[in-house]
C-alpha positions as CSV (number, residue, x, y, z in Angstrom):
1,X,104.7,43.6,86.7
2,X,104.7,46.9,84.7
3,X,101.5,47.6,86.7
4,X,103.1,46.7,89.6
5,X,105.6,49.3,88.9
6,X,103.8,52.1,88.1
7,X,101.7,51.6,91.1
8,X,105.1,51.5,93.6
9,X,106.1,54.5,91.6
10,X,103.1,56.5,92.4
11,X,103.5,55.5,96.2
12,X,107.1,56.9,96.2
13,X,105.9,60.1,94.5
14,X,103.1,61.0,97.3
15,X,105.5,59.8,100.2
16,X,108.1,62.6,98.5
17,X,105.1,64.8,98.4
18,X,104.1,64.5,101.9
19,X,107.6,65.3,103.4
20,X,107.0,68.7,103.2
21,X,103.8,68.4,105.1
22,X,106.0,66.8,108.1
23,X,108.8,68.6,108.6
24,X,107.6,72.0,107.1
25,X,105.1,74.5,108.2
26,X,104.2,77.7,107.1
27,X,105.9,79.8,109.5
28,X,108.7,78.5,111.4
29,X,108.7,78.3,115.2
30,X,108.9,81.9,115.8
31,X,109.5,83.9,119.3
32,X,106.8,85.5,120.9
33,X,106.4,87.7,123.7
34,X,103.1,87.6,125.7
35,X,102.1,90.7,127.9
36,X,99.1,89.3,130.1
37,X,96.5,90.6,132.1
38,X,95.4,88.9,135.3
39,X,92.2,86.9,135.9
40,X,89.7,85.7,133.5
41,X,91.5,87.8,130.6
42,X,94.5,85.4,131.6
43,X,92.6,82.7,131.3
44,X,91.4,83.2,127.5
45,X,95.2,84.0,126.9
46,X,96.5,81.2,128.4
47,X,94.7,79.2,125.8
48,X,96.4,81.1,122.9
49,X,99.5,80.8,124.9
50,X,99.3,76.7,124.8
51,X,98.2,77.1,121.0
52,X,101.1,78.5,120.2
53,X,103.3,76.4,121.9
54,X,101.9,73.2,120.3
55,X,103.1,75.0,116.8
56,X,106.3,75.0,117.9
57,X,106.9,78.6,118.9
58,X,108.7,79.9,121.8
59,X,106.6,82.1,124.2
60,X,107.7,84.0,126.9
61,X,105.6,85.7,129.2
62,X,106.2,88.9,131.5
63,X,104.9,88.9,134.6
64,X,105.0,90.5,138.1
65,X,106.4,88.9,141.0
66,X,103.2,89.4,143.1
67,X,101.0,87.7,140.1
68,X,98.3,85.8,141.8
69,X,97.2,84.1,138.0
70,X,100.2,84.0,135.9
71,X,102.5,81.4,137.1
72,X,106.2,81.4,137.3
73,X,106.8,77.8,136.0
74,X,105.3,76.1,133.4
75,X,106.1,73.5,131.1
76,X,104.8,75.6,128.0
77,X,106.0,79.2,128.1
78,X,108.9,81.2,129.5
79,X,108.4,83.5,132.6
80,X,110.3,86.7,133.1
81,X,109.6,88.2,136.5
82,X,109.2,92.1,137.2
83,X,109.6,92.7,140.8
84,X,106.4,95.7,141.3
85,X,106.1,97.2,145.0
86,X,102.6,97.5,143.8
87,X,100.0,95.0,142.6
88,X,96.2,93.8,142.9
89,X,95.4,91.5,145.0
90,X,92.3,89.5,145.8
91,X,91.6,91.9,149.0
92,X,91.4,94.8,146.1
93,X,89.3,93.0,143.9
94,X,87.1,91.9,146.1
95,X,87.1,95.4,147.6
96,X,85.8,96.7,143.8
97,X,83.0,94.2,143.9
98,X,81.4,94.6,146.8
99,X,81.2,98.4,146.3
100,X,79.4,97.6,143.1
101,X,77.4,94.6,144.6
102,X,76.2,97.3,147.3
103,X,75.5,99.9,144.8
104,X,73.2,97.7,143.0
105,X,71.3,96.7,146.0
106,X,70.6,100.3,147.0
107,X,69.0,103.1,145.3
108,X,69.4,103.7,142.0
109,X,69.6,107.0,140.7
110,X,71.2,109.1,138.2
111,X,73.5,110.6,141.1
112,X,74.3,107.2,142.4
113,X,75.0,106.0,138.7
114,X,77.5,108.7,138.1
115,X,79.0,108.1,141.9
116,X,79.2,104.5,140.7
117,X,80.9,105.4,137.6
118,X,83.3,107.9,139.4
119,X,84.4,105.3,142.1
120,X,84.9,102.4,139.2
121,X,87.2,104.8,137.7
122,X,89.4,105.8,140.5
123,X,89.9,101.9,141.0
124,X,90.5,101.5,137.6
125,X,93.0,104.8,137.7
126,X,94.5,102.8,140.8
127,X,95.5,100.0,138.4
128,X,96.5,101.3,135.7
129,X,99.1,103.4,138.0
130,X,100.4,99.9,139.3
131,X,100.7,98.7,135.7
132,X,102.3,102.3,134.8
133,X,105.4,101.3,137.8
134,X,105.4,98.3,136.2
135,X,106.5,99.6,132.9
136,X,108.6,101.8,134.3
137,X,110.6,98.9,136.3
138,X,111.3,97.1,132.8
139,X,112.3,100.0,131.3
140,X,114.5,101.8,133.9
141,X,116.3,97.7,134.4
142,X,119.5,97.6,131.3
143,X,119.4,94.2,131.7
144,X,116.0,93.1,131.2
145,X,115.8,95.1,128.4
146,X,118.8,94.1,127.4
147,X,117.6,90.4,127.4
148,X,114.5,91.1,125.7
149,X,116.3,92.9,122.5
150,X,118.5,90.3,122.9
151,X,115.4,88.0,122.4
152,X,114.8,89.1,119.0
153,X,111.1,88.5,119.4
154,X,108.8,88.5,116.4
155,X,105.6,90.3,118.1
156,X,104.0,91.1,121.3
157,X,100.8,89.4,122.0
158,X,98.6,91.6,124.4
159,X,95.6,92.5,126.2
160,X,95.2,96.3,125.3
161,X,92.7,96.7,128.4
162,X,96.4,97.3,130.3
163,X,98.6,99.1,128.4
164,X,101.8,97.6,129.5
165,X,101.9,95.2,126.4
166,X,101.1,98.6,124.1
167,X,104.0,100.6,125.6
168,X,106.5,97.9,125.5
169,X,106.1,96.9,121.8
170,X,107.0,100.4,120.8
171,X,110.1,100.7,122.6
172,X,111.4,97.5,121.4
173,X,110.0,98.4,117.9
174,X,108.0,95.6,117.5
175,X,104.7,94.2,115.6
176,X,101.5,94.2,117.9
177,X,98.7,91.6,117.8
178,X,95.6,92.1,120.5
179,X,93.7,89.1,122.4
180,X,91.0,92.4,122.5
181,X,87.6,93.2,123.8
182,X,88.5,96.3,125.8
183,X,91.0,98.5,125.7
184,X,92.2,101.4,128.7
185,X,89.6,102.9,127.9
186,X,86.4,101.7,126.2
187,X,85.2,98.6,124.1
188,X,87.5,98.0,121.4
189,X,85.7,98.6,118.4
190,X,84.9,102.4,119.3
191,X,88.8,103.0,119.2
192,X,89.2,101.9,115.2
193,X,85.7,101.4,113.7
194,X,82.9,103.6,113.2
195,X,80.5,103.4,116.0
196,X,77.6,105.5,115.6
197,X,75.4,105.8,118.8
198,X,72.3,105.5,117.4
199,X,72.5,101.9,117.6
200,X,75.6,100.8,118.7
201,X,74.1,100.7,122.6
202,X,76.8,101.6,125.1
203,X,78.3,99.6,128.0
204,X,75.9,99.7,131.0
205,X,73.7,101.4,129.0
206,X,71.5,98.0,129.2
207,X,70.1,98.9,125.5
208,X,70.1,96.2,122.7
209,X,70.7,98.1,118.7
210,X,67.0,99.0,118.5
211,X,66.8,102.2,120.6
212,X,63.9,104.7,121.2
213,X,64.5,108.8,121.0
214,X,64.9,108.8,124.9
215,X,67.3,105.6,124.8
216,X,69.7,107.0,122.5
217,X,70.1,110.3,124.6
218,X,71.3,108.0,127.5
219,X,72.9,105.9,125.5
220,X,75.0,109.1,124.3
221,X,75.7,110.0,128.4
222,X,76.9,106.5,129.1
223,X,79.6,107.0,125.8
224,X,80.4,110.5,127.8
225,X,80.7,108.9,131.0
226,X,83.1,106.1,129.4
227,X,84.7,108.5,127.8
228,X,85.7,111.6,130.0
229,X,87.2,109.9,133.0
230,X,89.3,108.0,130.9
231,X,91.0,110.9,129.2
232,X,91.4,112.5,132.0
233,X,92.5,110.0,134.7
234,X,94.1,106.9,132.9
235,X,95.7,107.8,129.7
236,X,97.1,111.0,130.8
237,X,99.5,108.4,132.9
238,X,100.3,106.6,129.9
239,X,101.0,109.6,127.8
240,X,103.3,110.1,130.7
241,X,105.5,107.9,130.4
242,X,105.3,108.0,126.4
243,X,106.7,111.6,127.2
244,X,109.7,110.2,129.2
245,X,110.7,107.4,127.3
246,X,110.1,107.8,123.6
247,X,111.8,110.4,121.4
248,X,110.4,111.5,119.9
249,X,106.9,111.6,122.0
250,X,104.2,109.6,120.5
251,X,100.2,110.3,121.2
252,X,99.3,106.9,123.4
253,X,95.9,107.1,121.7
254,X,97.7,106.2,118.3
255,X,100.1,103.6,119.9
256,X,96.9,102.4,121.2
257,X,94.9,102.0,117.7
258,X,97.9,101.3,115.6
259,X,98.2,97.3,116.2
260,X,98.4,95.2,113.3
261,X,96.2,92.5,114.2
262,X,93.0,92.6,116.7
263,X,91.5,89.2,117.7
264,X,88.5,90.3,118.7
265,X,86.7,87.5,121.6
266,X,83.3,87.9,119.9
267,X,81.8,87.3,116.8
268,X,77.9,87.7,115.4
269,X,76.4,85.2,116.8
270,X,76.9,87.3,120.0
271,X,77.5,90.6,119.3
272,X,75.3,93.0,117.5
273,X,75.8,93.7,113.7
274,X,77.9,96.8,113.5
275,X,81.0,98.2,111.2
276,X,84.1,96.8,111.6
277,X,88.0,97.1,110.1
278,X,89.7,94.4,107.9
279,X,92.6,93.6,110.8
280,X,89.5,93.0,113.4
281,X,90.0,89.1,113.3
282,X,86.3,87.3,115.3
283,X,87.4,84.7,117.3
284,X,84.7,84.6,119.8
285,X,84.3,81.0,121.6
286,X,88.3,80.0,121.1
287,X,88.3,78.7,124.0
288,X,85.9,76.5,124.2
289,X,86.2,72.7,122.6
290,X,84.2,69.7,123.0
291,X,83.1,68.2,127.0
292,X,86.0,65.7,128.1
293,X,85.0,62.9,130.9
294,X,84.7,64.3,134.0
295,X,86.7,63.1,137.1
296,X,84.8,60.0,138.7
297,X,83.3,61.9,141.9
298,X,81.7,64.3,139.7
299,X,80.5,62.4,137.1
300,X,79.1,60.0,139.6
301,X,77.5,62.9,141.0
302,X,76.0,63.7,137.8
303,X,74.9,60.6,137.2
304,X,72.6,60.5,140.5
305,X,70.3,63.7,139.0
306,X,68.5,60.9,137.1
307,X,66.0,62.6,134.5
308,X,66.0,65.5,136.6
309,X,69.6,66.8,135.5
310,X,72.2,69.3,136.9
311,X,72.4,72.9,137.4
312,X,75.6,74.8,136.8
313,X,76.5,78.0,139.3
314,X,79.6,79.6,138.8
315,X,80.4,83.9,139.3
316,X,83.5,83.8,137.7
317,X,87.0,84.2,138.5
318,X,87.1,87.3,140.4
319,X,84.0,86.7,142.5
320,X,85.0,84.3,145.3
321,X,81.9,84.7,147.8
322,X,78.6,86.9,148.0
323,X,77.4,88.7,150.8
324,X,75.5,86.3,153.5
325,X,72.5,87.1,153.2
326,X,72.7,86.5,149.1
327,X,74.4,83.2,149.5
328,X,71.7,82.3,152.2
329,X,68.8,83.1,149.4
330,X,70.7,81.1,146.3
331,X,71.4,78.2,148.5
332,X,67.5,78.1,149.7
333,X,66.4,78.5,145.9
334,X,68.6,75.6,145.0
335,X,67.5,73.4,147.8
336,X,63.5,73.9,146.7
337,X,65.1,71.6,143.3
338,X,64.6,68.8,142.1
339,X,67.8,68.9,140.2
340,X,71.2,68.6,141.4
341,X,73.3,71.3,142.1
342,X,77.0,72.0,141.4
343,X,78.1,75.5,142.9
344,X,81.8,76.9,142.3
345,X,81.7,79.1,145.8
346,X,84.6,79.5,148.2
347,X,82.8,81.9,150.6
348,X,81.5,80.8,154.3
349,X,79.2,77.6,153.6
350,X,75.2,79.0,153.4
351,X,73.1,77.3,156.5
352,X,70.1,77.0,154.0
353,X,72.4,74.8,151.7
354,X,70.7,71.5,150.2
355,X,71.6,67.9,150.1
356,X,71.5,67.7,146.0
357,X,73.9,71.0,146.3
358,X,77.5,70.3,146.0
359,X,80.1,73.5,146.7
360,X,83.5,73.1,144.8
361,X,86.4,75.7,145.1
362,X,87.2,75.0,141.4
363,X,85.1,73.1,138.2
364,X,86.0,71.8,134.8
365,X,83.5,74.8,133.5
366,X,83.5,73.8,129.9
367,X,83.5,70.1,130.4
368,X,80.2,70.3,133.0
369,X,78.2,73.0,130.4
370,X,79.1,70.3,127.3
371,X,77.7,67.2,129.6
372,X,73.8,65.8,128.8
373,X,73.0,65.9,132.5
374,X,73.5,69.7,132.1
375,X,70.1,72.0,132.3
376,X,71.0,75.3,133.1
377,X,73.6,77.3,134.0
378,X,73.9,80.0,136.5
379,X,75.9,83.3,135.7
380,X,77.3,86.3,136.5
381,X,77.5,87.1,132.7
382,X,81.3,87.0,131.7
383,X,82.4,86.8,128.2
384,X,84.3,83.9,128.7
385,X,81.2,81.7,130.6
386,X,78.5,82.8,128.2
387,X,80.4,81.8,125.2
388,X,80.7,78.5,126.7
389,X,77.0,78.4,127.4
390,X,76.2,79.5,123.6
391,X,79.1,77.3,122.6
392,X,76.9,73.9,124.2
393,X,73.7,75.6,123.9
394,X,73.0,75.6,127.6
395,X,70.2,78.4,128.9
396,X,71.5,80.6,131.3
397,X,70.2,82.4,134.0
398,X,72.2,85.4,134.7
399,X,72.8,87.6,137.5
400,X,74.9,90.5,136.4
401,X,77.2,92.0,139.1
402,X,79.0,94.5,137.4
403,X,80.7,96.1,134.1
404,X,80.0,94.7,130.8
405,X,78.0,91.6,132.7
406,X,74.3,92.6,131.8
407,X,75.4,93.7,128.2
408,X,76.6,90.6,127.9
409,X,73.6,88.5,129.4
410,X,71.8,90.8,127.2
411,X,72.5,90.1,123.9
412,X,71.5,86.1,124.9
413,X,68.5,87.2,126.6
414,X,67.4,89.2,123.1
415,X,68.3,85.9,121.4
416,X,65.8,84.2,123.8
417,X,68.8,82.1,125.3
418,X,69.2,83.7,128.9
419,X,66.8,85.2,131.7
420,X,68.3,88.3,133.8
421,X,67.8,88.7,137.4
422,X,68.9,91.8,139.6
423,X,71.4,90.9,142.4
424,X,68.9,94.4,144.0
425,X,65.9,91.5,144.0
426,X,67.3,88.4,144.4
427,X,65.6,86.2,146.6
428,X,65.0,82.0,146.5
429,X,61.4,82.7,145.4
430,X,62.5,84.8,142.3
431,X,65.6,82.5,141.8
432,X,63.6,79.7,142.2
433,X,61.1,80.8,139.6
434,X,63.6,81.9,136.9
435,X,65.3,78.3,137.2
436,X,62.0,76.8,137.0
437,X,61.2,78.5,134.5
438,X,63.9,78.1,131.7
439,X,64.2,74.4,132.5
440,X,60.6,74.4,131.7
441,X,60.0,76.3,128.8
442,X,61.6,74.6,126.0
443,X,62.0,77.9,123.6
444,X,65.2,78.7,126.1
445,X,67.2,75.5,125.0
446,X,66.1,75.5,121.3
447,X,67.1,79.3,121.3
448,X,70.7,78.3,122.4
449,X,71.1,75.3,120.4
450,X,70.2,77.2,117.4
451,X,72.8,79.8,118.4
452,X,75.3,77.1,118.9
453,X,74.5,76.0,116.0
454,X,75.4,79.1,114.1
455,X,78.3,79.5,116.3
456,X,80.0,76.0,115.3
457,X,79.0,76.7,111.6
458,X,82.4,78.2,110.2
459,X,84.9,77.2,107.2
460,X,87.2,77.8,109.8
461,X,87.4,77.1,114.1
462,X,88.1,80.5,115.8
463,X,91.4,79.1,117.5
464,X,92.6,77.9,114.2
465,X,91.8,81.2,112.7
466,X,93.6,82.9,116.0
467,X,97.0,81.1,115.3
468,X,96.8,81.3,111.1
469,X,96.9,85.7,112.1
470,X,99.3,85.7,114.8
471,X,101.6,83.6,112.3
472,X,101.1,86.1,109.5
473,X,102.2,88.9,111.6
474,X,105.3,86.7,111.9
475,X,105.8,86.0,108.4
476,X,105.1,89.0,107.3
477,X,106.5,91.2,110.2
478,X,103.1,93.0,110.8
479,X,99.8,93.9,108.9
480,X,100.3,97.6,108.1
481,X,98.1,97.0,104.8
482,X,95.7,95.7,107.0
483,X,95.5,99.0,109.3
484,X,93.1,102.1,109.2
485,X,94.9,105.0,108.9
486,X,92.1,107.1,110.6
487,X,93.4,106.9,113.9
488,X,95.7,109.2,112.8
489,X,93.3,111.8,112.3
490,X,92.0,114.6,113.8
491,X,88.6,114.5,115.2
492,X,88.0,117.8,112.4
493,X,89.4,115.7,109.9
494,X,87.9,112.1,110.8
495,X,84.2,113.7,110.7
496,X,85.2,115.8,107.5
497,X,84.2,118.9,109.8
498,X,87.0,121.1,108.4
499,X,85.5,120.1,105.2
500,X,82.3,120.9,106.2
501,X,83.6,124.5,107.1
502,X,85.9,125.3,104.1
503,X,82.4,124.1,101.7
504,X,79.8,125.9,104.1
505,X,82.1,128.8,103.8
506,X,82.5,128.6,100.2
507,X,78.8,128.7,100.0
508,X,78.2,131.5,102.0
509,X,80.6,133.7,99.9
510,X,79.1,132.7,96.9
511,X,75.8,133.8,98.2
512,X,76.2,136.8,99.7
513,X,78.7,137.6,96.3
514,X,75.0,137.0,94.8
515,X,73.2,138.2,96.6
516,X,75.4,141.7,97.0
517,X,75.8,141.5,93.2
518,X,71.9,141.5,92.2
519,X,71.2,144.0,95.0
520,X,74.0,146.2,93.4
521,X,72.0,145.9,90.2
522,X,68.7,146.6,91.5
523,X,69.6,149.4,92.7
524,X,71.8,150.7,89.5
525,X,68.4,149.8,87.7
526,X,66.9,152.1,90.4
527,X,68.7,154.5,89.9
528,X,68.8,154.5,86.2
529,X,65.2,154.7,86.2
530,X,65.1,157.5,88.3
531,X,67.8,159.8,86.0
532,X,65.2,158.8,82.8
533,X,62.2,160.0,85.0
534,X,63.7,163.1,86.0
């Protein structure tokens, strides 16, 4: 009986222990405010939106009323809606595209590259005017920002590629976490960590970390060419508006680089080893999670490859059909297969298309790469797709159509994951060989399995680790001992080039005081000489 006592005692203890574990957590449902951007980056975000409202935290999101991603009603976050005269669309997008598509196909040369580069910017200036009206509707309406002081939010959770999210957290004096990869102006590490060119290779640039002489000169032009415009076409508009609306005026630059947390959507399985800042949180792959059952059509579709298996195709969200004569080729290449085909394409149906092809308007991405019918997939080379590939350890075989797409497909190819194709040569032969090719050669898969591998290997999931910093920015109402105070700096003063001066100066007087001081006594002892002579 005694036994029997002690043992119900112990029970009662650990059921008092685990209370806390229900009906605690470590940070208490907090409020917080969620500055998207549209497309694929909305897509990531909307994960960590979910995330967050599974730990019990209120999340409103602010959004335009012309959005053609970010829906008005949902069952999991808020929506406050910002009437904009002014907004992409799909016709602008697509516009972009094509110019780029067309670009590649043609010449190439350096004029052409910097025409390219000059026309991608004036889009991109385009934009970030329509998301400069946008912050200038929320801030000129009393009652929205009324209600959103009113909110007594604990951070803003942003995309810093816009800087809506940047500009908005300052005026309502609040804590700033990034869902980062870009910024307005330039991959995200080159605005807080030390990026030095000589192997950090640029955007574009198409140049892994092991550059020759000749490399690292272009590599230094592409930084320029990222660099220029963007001072002087898109953050001049933001430093605009800091001018009107914040006294007193802040530098953008440093409202920029002073956020408390970055989640950064890479990590070094990926990316290349290079310096980074103790608030640069890796969280590359948090979106992806394990294959769930398909719907029946599809899996049944699946299931009638055999041994031959499925191909995956899929350009991401933003391209929505190719030029004919492009779709005409990939739909030949695919109908010379064995495998089946599944192809997310909404443009006009190809007249080469195959029976074992099947075209869908939209795909369970994640769920077809994690399925063991799956071969290969078919890519343009976003972040978001290719950690998905890595994530299953599916080969890909990318065709990059613009931006950070063939950096991107890069870094797998170097890996001896991926094979890169020019959209300039595409044609079903060459499409047809690459596929061939990388479901043939078996180094491709065990180069991505092993990568997966490595990727999966962590003491802590990347969402999970996403969540735990957002939360500590709540409980702790920021990260300031986290942040670099460097962006603060001068350029002078960040490169120590004032120092530089000041000790090369130093130096110089004591030399020439040397210097004057010897030849001052040579020619006393000269002199002296002389008067003992005469």
């Amino acid at each position: 009986m005694r036994k029997m006592a002690q043992f119900s005692d112990m029970i009662s203890f650990s059921l008092l222990m685990l209370i806390p574990i229900f009906f605690c957590s470590d940070c208490d449902g907090g409020k917080v405010l969620v500055v998207p951007l549209e497309g694929s980056h909305w897509v990531n975000m909307n994960v960590l939106i979910k995330a967050l409202h599974d730990q019990g935290h209120t999340v409103d999101v602010i959004r335009t009323n012309n959005s053609w991603y970010v829906k008005e009603n949902s069952t999991y976050y808020n929506s406050i809606t910002i009437h904009n005269s002014k907004w992409m669309d799909e016709e602008f997008i697509k516009e972009v595209i094509h110019k780029m598509i067309n670009h590649d196909r043609g010449k190439s040369s350096l004029l052409s590259i910097v025409r390219l580069h000059m026309d991608m910017f004036s889009s991109l200036s385009k934009v970030h005017g329509m998301i400069c009206e946008f912050v200038t509707n929320i801030f000129e309406n009393e009652e929205i920002m009324k209600t959103l002081k009113e909110r007594q939010y604990d951070l803003i959770l942003t995309d810093p590629s816009w800087g809506s999210g940047i500009l908005l957290a300052h005026k309502l004096q609040l804590p700033v976490v990034y869902n980062a990869r870009w910024t307005v102006s330039s991959e995200g590490h080159l605005e807080i960590a030390p990026s030095p060119l000589s192997y950090i290779p640029m955007t574009m640039s198409g140049h892994t970390d092991k550059m020759t002489f000749f490399q690292r000169v272009k590599n230094v032009f592409f930084y320029m060419l990222m660099d220029l415009p963007s001072k002087l076409f898109t953050e001049p508009q933001y430093q605009a508006l800091c001018d009107k609306y914040f006294h007193p005026p802040v530098n953008f630059r440093e409202l920029l680089r002073g956020a408390d947390i970055w989640l950064m959507r890479v990590d070094f399985v990926f990316e290349f080893p290079r310096p980074t800042m103790p608030n640069v949180i890796y969280i590359g792959g948090f979106q992806c999670k394990p294959a769930k059952t398909l719907p029946q059509d599809l899996e049944d579709f699946m299931q009638t490859s055999g041994d031959h298996g499925v191909i995956i195709m899929s350009l991401g969200a933003f391209v929505s059909n190719l030029p004919d004569d492009v779709s005409e080729e990939i739909a030949a290449a695919f109908a010379q297969l064995p495998q089946k085909v599944i192809w997310r394409y909404t443009g006009k149906r190809p007249s080469t298309l195959g029976n074992n092809t099947l075209l869908l308007d939209w795909m369970p991405q994640n769920d077809l790469l994690g399925h063991p019918k799956t071969q290969v997939f078919v890519a343009h080379g976003g972040t978001n797709g290719v950690q998905e590939a890595l994530y299953h350890g599916i080969p890909v075989v990318g065709i990059p159509l613009f931006f950070d797409q063939y950096n991107n497909l890069l870094r797998l190819q170097e890996r001896g994951g991926a094979k890169i194709l020019s959209i300039a040569t595409l044609d079903r032969n060459i499409l047809h060989t690459a596929i061939k090719e990388v479901i043939n050669e078996p180094s491709y898969r065990l180069s991505m399995q092993k990568l997966s591998h490595l990727h999966r290997d962590k003491p802590v999931q990347p969402l999970d680790s996403a969540l735990f910093w957002i939360e500590f920015v709540m409980r702790h109402k920021g990260a300031a001992h986290l942040r670099t105070e460097s962006y603060k700096l001068p350029w002078y003063s960040y490169y120590s080039v004032d120092v530089a001066v000041v000790l090369f100066t130093v130096v110089l007087i004591f030399s020439l005081s040397v210097f004057w001081t010897v030849k001052y006594l040579c020619v006393m002892l000269c002199c002296s000489r002389k008067r003992k002579t005469e």
